[in-house]
KOLRO-824149 format. One line per field, with one value per atom (N, C-alpha, C, O, CB): residue in one letter; atom name; y, z, x. Coordinates in steps of 0.001 Angstrom, whole numbers. Atoms other than C-alpha are relative to their C-alpha. Glycine has a CB too. Layout:
BEGIN
rest: A_...
atom: CA_...
yy: Y_...
zz: Z_...
xx: X_...
// end
This chain:
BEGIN
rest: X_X_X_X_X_X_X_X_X_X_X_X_X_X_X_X_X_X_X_X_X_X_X_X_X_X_X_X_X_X_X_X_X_X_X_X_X_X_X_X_X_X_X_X_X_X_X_X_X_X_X_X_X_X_X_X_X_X_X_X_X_X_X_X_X_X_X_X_X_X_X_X_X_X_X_X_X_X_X_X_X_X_X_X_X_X_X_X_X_X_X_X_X_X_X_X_X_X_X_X_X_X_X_X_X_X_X_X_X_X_X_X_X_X_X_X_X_X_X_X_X_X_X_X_X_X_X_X_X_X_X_X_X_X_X_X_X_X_X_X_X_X_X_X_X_X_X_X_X_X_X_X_X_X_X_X_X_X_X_X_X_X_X_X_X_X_X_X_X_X_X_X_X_X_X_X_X_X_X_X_X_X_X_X_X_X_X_X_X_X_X_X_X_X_X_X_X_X_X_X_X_X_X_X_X_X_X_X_X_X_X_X_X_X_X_X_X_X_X_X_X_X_X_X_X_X_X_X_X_X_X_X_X_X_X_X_X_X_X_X_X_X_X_X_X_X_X_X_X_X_X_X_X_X_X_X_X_X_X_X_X_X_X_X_X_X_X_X_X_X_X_X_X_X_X_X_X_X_X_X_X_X_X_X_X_X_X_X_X_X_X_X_X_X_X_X_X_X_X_X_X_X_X_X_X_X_X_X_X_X_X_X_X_X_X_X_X_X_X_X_X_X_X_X_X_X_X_X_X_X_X_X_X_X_X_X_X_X_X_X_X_X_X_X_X_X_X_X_X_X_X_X_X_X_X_X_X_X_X_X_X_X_X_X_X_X_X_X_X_X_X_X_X_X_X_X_X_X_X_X_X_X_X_X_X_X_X_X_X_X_X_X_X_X_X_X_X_X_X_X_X_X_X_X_X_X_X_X_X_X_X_X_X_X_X_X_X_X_X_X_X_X_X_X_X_X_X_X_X_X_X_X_X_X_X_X_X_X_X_X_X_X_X_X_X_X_X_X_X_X_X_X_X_X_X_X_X_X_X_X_X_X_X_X_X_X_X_X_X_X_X_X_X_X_X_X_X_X_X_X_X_X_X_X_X_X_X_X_X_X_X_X_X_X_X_X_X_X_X_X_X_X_X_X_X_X_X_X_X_X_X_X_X_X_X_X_X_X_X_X_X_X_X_X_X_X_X_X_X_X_X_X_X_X_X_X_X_X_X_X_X_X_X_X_X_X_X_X_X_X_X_X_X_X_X_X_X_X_X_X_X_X_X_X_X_X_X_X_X_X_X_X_X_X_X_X_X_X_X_X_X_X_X_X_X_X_X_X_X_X_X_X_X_X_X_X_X_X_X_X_X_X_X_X_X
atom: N_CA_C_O_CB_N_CA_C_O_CB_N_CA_C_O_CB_N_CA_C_O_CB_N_CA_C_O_CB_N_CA_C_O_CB_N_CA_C_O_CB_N_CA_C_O_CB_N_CA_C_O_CB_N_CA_C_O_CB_N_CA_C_O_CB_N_CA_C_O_CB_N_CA_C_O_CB_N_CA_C_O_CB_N_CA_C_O_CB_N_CA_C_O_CB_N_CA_C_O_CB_N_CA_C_O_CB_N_CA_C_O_CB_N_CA_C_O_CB_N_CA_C_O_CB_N_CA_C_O_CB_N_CA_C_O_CB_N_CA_C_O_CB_N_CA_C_O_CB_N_CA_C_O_CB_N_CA_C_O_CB_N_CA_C_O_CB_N_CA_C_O_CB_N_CA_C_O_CB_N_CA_C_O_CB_N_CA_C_O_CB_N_CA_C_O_CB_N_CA_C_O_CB_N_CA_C_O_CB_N_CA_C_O_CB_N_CA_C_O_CB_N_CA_C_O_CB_N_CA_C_O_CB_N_CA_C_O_CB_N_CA_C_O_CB_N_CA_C_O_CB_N_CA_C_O_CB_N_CA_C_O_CB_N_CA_C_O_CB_N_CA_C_O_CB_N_CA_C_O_CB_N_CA_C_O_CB_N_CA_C_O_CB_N_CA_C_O_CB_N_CA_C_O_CB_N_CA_C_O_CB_N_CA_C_O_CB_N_CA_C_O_CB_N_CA_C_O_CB_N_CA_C_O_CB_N_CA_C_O_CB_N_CA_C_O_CB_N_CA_C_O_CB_N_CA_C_O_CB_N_CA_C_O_CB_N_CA_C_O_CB_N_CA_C_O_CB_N_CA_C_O_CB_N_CA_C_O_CB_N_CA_C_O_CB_N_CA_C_O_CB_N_CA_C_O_CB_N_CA_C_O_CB_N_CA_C_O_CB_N_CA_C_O_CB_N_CA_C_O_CB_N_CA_C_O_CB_N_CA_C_O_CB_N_CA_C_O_CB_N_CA_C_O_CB_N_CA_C_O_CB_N_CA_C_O_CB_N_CA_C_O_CB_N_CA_C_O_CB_N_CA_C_O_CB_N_CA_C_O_CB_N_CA_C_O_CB_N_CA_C_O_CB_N_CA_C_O_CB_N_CA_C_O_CB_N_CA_C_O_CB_N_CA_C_O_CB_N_CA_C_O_CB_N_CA_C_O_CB_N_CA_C_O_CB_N_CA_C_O_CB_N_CA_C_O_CB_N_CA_C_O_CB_N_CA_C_O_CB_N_CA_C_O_CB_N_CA_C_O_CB_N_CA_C_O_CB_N_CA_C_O_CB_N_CA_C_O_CB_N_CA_C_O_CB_N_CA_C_O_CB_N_CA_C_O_CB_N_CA_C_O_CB_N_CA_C_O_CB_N_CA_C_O_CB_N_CA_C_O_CB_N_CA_C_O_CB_N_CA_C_O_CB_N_CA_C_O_CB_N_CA_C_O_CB_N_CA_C_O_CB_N_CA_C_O_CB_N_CA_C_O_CB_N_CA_C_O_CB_N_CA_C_O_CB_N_CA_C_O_CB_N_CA_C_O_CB_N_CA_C_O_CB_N_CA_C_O_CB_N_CA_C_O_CB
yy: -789_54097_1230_1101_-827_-966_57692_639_941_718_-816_59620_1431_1831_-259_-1836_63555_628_1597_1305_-828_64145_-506_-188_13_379_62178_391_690_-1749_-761_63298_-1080_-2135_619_1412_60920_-229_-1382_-90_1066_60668_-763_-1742_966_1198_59556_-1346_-2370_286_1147_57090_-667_-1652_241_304_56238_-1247_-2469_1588_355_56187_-2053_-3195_1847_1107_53764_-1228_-2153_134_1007_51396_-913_-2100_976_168_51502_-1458_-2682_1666_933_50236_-1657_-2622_871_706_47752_-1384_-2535_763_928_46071_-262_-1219_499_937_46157_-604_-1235_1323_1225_44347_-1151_-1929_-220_1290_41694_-433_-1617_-399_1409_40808_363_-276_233_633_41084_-1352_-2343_745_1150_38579_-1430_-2580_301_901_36847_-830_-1966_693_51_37118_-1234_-2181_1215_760_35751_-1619_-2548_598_1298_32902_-902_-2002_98_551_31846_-789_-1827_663_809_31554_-722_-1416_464_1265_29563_-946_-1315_23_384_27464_-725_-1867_915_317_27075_-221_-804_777_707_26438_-1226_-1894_743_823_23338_-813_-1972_412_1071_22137_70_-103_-337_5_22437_-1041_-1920_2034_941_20585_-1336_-2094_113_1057_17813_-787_-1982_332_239_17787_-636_-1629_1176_547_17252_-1576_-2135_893_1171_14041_247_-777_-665_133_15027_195_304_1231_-8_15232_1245_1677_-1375_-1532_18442_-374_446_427_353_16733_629_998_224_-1032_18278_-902_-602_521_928_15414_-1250_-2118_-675_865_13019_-769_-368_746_818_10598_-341_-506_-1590_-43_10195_-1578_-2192_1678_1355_6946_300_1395_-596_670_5472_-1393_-2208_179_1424_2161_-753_-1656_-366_1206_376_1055_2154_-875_-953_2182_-724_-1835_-173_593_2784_-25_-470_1398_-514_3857_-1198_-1474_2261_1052_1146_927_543_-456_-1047_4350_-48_144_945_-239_4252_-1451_-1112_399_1018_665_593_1171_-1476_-407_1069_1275_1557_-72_-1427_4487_-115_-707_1474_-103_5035_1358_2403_-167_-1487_7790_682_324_239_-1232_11210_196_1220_588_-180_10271_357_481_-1154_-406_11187_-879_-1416_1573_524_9566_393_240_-1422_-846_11394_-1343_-2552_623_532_10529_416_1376_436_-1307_11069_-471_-67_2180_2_9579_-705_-1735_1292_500_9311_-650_-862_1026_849_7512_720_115_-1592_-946_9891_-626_-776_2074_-36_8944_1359_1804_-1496_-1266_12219_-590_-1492_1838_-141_12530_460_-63_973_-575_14570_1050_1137_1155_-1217_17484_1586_2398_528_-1311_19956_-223_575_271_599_17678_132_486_-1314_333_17182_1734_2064_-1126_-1816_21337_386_1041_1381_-593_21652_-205_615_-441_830_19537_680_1067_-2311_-972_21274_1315_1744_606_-1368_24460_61_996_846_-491_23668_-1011_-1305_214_1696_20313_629_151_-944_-563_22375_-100_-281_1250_-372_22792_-1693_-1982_1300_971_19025_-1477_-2252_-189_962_17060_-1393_-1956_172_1728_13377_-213_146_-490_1005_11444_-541_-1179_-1593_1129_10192_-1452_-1898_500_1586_6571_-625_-1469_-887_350_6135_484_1326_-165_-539_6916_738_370_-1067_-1138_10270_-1015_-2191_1397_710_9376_-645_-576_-1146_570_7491_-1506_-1407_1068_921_3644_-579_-933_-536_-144_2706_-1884_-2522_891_713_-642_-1142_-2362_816_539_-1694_852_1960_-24_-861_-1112_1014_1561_-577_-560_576_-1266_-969_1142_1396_-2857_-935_-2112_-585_840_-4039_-1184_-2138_-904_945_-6126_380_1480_-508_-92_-6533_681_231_-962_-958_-3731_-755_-1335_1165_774_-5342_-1235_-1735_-401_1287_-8093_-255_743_165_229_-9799_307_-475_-1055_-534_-7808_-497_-209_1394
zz: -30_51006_864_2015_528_-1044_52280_88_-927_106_-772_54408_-363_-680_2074_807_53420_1225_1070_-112_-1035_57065_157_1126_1384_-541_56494_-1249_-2340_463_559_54941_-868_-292_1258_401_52493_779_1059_-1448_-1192_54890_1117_1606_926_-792_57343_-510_7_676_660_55200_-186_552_-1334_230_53971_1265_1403_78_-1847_57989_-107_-230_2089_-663_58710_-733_-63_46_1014_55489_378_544_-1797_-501_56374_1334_1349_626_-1319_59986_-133_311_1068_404_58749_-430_-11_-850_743_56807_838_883_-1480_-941_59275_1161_1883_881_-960_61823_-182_578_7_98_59547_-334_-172_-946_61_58645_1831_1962_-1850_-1539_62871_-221_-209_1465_-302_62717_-639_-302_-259_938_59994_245_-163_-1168_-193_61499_1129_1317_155_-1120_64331_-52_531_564_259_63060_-625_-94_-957_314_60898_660_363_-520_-738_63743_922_1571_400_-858_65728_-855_-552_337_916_62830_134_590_-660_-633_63214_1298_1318_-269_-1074_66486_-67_706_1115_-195_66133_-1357_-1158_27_267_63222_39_-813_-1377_-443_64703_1392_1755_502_-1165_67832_-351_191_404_777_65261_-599_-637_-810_384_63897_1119_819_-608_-749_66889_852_1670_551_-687_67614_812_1429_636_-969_69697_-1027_-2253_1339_1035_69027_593_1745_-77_169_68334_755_1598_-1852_-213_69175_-869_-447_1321_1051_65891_-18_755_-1476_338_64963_876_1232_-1038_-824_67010_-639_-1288_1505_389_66373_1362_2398_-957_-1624_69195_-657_-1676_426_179_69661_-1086_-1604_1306_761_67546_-87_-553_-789_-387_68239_-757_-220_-110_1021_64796_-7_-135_-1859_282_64665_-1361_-1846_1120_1508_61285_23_-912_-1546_561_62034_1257_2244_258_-1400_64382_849_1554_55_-781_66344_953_2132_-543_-780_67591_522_1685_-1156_-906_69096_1704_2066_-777_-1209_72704_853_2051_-145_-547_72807_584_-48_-1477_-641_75065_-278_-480_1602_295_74497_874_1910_7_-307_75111_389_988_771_359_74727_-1270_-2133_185_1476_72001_-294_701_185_-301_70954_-1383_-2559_425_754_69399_-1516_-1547_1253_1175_65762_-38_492_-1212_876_63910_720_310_551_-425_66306_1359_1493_27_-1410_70240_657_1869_823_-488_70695_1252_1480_485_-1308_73848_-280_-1316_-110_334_74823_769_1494_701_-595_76001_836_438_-1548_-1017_78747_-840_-1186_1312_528_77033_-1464_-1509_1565_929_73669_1082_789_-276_-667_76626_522_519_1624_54_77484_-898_-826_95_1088_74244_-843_-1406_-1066_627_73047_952_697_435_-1041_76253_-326_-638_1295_283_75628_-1778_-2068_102_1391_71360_732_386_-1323_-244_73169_575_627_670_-1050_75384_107_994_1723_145_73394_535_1592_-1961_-421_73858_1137_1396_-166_-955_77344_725_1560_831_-967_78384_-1692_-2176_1862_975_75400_295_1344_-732_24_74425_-1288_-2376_45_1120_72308_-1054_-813_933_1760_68570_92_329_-1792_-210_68676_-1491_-2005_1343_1120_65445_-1283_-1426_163_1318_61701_36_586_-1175_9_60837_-351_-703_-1183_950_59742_853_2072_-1096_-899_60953_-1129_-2353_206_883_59762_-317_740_-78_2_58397_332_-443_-1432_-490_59714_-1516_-1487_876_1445_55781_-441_-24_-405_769_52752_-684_20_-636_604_50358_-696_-1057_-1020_808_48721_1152_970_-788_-1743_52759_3_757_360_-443_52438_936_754_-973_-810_55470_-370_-1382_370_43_55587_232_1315_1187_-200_55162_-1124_-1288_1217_964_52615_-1079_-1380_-849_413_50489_-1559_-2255_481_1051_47301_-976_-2157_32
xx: 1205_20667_250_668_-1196_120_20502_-859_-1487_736_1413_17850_550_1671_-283_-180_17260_1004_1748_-2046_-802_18892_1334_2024_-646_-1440_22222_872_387_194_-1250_25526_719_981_1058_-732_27294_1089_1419_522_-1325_30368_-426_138_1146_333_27986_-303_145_-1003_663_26290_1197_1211_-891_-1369_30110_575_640_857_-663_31757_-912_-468_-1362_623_28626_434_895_-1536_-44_28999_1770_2050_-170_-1250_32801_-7_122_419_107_32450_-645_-22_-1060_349_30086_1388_1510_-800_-658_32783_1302_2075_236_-1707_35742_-683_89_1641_557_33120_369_946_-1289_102_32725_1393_1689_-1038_-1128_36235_714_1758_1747_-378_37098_-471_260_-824_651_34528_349_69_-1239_-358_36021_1289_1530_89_-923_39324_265_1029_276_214_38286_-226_333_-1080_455_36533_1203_1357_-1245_-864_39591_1191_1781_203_-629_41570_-457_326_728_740_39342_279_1414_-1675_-532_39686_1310_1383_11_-1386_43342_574_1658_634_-206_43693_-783_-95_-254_701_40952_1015_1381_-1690_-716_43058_1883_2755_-598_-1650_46591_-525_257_957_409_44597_234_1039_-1458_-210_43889_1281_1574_-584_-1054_46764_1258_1922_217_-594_48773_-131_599_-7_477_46520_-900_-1194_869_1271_43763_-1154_-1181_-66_1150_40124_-513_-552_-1129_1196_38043_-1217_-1582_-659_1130_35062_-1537_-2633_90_642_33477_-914_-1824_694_1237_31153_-974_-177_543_205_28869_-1552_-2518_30_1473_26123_-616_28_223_912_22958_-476_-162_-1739_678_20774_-889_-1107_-794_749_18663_-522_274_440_423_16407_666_1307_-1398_-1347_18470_648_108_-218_-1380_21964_-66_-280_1695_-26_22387_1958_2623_-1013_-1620_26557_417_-265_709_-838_28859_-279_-1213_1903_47_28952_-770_-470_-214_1572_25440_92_-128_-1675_189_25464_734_1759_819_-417_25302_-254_-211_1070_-102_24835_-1779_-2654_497_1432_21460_-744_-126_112_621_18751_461_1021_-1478_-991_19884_1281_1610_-375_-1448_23770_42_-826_857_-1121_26133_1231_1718_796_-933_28824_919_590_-320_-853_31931_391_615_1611_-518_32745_1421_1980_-772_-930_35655_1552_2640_-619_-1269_38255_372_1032_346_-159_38104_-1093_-1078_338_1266_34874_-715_-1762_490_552_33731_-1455_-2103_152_1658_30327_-201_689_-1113_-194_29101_-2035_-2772_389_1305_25597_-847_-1907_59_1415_23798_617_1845_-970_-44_23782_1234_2112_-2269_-491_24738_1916_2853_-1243_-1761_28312_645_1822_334_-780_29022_604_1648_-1145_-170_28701_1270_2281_-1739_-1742_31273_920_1783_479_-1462_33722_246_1378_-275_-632_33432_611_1712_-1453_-770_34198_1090_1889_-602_-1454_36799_1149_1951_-444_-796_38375_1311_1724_218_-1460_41771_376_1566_229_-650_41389_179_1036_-828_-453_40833_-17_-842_-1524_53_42510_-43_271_951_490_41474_573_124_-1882_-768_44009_-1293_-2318_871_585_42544_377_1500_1012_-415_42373_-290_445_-1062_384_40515_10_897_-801_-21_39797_-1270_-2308_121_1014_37795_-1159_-1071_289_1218_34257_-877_-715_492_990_31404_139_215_-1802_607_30943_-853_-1374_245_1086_28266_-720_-8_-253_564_26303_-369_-202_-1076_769_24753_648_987_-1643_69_25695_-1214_-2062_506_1061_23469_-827_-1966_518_128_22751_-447_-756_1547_168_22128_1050_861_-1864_-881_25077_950_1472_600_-861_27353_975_1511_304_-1315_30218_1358_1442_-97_-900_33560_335_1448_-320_186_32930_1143_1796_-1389_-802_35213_-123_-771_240_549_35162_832_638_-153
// end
């Protein structure tokens, strides 16, 4: 869109800039990205996923866990204090790694059918 007082190279320039913001931003993001799975990869945990309480845990995960904990999915079991522990430790898994002990994922408590998880199929 241009105004009666702007120049198409300005309008241009601006549209320009615009677009090498977003791939910095893009750039950026990608390699965040890659460092979180080269982290993984080496055996530690990201601390990407977590499940909180719930009076019935519907995931194994959630047994135990008390209101306003967390407790890391996906690998290293971390219980974390609070939402505000758990966002730290995503930002700064690199700086204080925690060995993977487990399998990605959350498990789930019931099936869909409410039969016991595990069963002899």
């Amino acid at each position: 869109m241009f105004y009666e007082d702007e120049t198409t190279a300005d309008a241009l320039q601006a549209d320009h800039e615009a677009k090498l913001d977003a791939d910095v931003q893009q750039a950026e993001r990608e390699a965040a990205a890659r460092r979180s799975q080269a982290h993984e990869d080496a055996g530690y945990c990201a601390h990407l996923s977590a499940v909180g309480y719930l009076p019935t845990p519907v995931y194994e995960e959630q047994r135990g866990v008390r209101p306003g904990q967390l407790r890391r999915t996906g690998g290293c079991g971390t219980v974390f204090a609070s939402d505000e522990a758990w966002y730290a430790a995503l930002n700064e898994a690199e700086l204080n790694p925690v060995k993977r002990t487990g399998r990605p994922g959350t498990t789930p408590i019931r099936q869909a059918d409410n039969a016991e998880p595990g069963g002899n199929a």
